[in-house]
Residue frames as qw, qx, qy, qz and C-alpha x, y, z in Angstrom:
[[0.420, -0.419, -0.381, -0.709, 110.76, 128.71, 103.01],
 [0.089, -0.260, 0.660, -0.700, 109.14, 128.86, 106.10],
 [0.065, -0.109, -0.992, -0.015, 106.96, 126.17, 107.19],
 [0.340, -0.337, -0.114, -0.871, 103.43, 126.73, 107.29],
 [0.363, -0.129, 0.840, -0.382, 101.33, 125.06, 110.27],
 [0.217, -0.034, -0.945, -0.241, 99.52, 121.98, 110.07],
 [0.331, 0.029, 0.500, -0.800, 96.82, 123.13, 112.83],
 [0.662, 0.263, 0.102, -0.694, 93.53, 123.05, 111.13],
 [0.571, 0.290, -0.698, -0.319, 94.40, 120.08, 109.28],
 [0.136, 0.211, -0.786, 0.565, 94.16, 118.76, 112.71],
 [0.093, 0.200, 0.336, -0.916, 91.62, 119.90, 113.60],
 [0.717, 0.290, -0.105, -0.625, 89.65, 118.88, 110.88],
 [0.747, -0.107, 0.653, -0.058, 90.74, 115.32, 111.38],
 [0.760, 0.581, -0.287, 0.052, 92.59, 115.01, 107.75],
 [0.347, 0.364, -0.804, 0.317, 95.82, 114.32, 109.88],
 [0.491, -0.077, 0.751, -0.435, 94.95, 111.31, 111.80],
 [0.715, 0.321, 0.612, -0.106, 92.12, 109.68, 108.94],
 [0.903, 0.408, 0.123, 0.058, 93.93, 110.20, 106.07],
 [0.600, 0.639, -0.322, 0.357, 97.21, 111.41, 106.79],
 [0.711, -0.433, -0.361, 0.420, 100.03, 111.37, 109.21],
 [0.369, -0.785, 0.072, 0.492, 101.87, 114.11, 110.73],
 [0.606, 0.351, 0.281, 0.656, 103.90, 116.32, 108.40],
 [0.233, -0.642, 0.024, 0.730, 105.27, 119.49, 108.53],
 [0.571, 0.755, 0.314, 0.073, 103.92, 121.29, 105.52],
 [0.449, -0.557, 0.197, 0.670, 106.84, 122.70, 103.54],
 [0.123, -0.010, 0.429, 0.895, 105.47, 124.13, 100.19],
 [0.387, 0.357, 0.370, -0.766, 102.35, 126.11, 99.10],
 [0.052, 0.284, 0.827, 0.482, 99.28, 124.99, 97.07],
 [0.222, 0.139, 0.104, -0.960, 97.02, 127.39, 95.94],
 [0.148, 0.331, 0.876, 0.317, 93.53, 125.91, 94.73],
 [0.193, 0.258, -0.042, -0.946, 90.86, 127.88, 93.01],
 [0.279, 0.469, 0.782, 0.303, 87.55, 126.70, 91.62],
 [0.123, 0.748, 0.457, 0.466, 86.47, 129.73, 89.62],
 [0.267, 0.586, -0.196, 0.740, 88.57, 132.01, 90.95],
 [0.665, -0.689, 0.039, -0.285, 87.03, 131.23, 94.80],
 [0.291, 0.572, -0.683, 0.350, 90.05, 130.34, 97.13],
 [0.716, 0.004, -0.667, -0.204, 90.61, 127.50, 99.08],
 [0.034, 0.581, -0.669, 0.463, 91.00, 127.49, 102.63],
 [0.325, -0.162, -0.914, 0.178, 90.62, 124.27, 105.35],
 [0.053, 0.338, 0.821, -0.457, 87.17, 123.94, 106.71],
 [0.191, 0.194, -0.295, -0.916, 85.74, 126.27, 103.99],
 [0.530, 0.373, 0.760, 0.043, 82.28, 124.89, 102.70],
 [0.084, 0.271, -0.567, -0.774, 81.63, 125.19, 99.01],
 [0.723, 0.291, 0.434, -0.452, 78.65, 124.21, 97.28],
 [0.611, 0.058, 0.755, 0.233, 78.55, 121.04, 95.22],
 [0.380, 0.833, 0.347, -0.204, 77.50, 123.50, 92.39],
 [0.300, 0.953, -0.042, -0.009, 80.28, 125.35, 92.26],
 [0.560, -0.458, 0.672, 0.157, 82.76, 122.56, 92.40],
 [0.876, 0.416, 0.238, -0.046, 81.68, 120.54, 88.92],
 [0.779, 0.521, -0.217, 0.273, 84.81, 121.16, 86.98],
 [0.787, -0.182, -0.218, 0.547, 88.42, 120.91, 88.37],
 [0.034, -0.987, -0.102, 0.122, 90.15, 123.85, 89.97],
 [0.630, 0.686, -0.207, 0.299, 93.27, 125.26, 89.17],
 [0.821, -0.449, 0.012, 0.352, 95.90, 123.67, 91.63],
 [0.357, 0.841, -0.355, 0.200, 99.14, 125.97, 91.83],
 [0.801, -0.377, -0.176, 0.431, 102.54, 124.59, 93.51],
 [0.062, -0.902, 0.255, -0.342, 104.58, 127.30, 95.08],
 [0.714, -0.618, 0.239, 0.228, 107.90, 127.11, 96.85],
 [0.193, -0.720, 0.598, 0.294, 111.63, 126.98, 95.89],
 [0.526, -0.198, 0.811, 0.162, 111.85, 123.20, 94.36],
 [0.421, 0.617, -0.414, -0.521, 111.96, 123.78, 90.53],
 [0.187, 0.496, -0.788, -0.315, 113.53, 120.87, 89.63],
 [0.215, -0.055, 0.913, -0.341, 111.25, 118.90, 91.62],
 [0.173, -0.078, -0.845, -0.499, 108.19, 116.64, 90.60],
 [0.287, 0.020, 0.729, -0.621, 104.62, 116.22, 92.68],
 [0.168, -0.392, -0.833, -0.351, 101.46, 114.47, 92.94],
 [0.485, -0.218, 0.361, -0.766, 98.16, 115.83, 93.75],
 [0.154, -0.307, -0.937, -0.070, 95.38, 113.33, 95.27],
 [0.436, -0.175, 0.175, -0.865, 91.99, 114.83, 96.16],
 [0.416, -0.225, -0.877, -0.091, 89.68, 112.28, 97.94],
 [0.444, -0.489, -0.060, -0.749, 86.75, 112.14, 99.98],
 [0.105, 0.180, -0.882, 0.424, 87.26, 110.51, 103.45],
 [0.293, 0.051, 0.671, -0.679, 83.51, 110.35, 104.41],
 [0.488, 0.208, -0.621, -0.577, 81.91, 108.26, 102.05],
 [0.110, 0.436, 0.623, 0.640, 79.22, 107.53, 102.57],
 [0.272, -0.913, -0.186, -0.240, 78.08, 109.67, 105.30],
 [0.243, 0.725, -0.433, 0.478, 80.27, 111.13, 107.98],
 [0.588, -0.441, 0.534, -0.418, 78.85, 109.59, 110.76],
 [0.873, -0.032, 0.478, 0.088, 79.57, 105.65, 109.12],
 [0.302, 0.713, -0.580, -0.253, 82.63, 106.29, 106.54],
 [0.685, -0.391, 0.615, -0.007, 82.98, 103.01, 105.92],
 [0.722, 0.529, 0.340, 0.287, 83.70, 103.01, 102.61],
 [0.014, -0.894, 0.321, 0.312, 86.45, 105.84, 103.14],
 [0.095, -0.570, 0.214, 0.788, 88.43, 106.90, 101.12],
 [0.627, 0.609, 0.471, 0.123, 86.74, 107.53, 97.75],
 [0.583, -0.104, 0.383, 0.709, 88.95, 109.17, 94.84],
 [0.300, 0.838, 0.417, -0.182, 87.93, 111.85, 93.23],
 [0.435, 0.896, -0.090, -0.011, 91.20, 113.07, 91.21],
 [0.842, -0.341, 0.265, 0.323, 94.91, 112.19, 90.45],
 [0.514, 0.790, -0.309, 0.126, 97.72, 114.49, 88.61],
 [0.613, -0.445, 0.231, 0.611, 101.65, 113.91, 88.78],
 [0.610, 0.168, 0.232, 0.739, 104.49, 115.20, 87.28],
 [0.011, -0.919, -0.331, -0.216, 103.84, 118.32, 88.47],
 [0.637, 0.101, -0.346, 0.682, 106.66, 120.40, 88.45],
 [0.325, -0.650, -0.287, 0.625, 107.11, 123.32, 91.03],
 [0.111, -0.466, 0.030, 0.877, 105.89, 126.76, 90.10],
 [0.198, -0.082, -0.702, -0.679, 103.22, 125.79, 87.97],
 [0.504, -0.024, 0.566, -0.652, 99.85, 125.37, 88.00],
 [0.593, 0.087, 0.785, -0.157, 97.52, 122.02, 86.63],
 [0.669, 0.599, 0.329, -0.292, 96.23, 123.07, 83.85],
 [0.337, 0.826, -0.422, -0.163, 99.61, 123.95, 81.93],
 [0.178, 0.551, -0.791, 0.197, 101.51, 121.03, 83.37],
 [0.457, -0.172, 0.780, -0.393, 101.32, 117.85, 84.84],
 [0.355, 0.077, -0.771, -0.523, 99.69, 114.60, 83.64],
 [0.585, -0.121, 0.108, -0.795, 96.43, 113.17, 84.45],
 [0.124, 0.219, -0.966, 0.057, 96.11, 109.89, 86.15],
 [0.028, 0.370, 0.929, -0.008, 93.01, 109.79, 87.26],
 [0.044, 0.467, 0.373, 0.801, 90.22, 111.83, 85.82],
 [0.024, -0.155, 0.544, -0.824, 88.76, 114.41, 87.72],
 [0.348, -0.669, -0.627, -0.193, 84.89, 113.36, 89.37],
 [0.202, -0.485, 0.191, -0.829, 83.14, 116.19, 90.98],
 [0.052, -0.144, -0.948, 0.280, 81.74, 115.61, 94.47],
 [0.574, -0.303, -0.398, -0.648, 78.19, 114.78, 94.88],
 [0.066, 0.071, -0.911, 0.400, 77.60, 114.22, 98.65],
 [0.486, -0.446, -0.542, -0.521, 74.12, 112.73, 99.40],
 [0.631, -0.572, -0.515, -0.099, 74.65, 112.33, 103.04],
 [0.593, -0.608, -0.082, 0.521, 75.90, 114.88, 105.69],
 [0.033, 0.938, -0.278, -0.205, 78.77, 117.49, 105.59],
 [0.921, 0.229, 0.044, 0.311, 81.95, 115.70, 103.69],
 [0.170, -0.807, 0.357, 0.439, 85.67, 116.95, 103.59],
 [0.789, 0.566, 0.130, 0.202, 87.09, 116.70, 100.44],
 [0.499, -0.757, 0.245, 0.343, 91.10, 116.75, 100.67],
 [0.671, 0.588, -0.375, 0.252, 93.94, 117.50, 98.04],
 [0.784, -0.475, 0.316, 0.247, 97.04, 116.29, 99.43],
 [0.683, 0.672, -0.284, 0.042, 100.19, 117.06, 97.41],
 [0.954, -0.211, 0.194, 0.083, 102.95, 114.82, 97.28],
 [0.205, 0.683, -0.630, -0.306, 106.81, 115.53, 96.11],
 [0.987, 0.109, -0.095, -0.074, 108.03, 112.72, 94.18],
 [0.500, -0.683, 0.426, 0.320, 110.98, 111.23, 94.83],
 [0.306, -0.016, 0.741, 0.597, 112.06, 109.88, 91.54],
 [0.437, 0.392, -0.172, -0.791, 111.29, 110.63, 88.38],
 [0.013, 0.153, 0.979, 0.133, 109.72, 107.08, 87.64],
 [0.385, -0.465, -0.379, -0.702, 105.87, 106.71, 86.85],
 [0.417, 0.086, 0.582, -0.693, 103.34, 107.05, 89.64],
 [0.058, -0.227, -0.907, -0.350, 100.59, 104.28, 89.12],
 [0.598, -0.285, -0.345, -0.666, 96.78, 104.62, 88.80],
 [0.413, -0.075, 0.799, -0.430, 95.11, 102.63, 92.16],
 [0.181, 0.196, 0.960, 0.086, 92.91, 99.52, 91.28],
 [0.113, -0.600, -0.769, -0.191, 89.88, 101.78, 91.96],
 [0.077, -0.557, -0.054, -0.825, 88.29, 105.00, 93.23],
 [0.692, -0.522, -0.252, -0.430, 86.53, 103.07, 95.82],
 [0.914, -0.332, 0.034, 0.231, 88.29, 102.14, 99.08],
 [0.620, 0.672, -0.205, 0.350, 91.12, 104.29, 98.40],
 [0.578, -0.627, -0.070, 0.517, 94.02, 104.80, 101.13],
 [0.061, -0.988, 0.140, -0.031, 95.83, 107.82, 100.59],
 [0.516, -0.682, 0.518, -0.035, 98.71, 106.32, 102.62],
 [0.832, -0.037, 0.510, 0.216, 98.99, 103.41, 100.88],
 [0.700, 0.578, 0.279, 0.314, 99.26, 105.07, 97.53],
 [0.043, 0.953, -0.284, 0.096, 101.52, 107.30, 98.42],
 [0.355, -0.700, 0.618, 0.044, 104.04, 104.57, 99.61],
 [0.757, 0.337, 0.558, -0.048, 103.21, 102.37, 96.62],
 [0.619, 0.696, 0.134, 0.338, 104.49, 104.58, 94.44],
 [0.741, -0.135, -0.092, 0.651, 107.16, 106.12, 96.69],
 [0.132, -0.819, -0.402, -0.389, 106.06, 109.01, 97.38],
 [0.279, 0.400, -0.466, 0.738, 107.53, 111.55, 99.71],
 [0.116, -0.580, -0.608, 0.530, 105.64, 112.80, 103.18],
 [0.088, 0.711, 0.698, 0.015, 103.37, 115.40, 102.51],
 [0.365, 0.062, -0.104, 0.923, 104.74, 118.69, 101.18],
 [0.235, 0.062, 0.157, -0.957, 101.11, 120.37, 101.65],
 [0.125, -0.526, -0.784, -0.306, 97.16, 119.69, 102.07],
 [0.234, 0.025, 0.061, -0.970, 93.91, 121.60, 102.30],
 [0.024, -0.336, -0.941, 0.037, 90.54, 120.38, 102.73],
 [0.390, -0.155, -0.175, -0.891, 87.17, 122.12, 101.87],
 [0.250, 0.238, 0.911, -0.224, 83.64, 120.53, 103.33],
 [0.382, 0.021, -0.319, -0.867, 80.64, 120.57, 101.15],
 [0.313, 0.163, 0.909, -0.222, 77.15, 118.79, 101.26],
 [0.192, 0.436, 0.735, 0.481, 74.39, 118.07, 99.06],
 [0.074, -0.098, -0.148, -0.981, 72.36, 121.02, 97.81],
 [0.476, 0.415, 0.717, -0.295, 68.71, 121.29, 98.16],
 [0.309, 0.515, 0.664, 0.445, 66.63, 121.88, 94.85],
 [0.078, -0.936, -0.344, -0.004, 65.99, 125.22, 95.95],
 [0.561, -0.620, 0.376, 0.399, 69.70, 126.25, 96.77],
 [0.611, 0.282, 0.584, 0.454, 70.38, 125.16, 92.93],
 [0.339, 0.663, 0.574, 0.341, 68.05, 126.73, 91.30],
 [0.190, -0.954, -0.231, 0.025, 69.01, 130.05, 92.99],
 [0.682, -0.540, 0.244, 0.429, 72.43, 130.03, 93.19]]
């Protein structure tokens, strides 16, 4: 399979604050209600409330993965200092499937609800290398990415995507 570029992930500063380099080498489709996912996309916080349906694509059948989705700009963008905040956690996802049929739920999904600014909200999938469990982190709050990916042995990154969303007004709801 032919690699797919990392560019915009760049670009939107997900590699560098929450991930290193990585040549992206399988595909993840995400859908919330059938809307598709692409980096730098904004979505409203409306039409995010229930998980979307995460496919993995690519050759590696036999192979296992985690997703993480987390929100790096907690609590505004312009003072993250409370990055990274959790906001969902499957493994055992095998290749050529998609979440809802497969995989096991480590940490339930929370929908975001930014209150301050524009947020990115990143999935990040993760091949495992063994088939051992992947643990749960202490907390949602203060999450590293990085770390919990090499805490639980985790490969480099076989694909991420990032969406940016911000709080609605009361008008914007009710219309929408």
């Amino acid at each position: 399979m032919s690699s797919r570029s990392s560019e915009p992930l760049v670009v939107g500063r997900v590699i560098g604050e929450v991930l290193d380099p990585f040549t992206p080498s399988m595909k993840m489709v995400i859908t919330y209600k059938n809307k598709l996912i692409f980096n730098g996309h904004e979505l409203y916080p409306s039409a995010i409330g229930k998980e979307p349906l995460v496919k993995v694509q690519g050759e590696d059948l036999r192979s296992l993965f985690t997703l993480v989705m987390t929100d790096p700009d907690v609590p505004g963008p312009s003072d993250p200092y409370l990055r990274e905040h959790l906001h969902w956690i499957v493994t055992d996802i095998p290749g050529t499937t998609d979440t809802t049929y497969a995989g096991r739920v480590l940490v339930s999904y929370e929908s975001p609800k930014p209150s301050i600014g524009i947020h990115r909200f990143v999935f990040v999938l993760f091949k495992q290398k063994k088939n051992k469990s992947v643990n749960p982190p202490l907390s949602r709050v203060h999450f590293n990415t990085r770390r919990f990916a090499n805490d639980n042995d985790l490969s480099q990154p076989v694909d991420a995507v990032y969406f940016n969303a911000q709080r609605e007004t009361a008008a914007r709801k009710r219309y929408s």
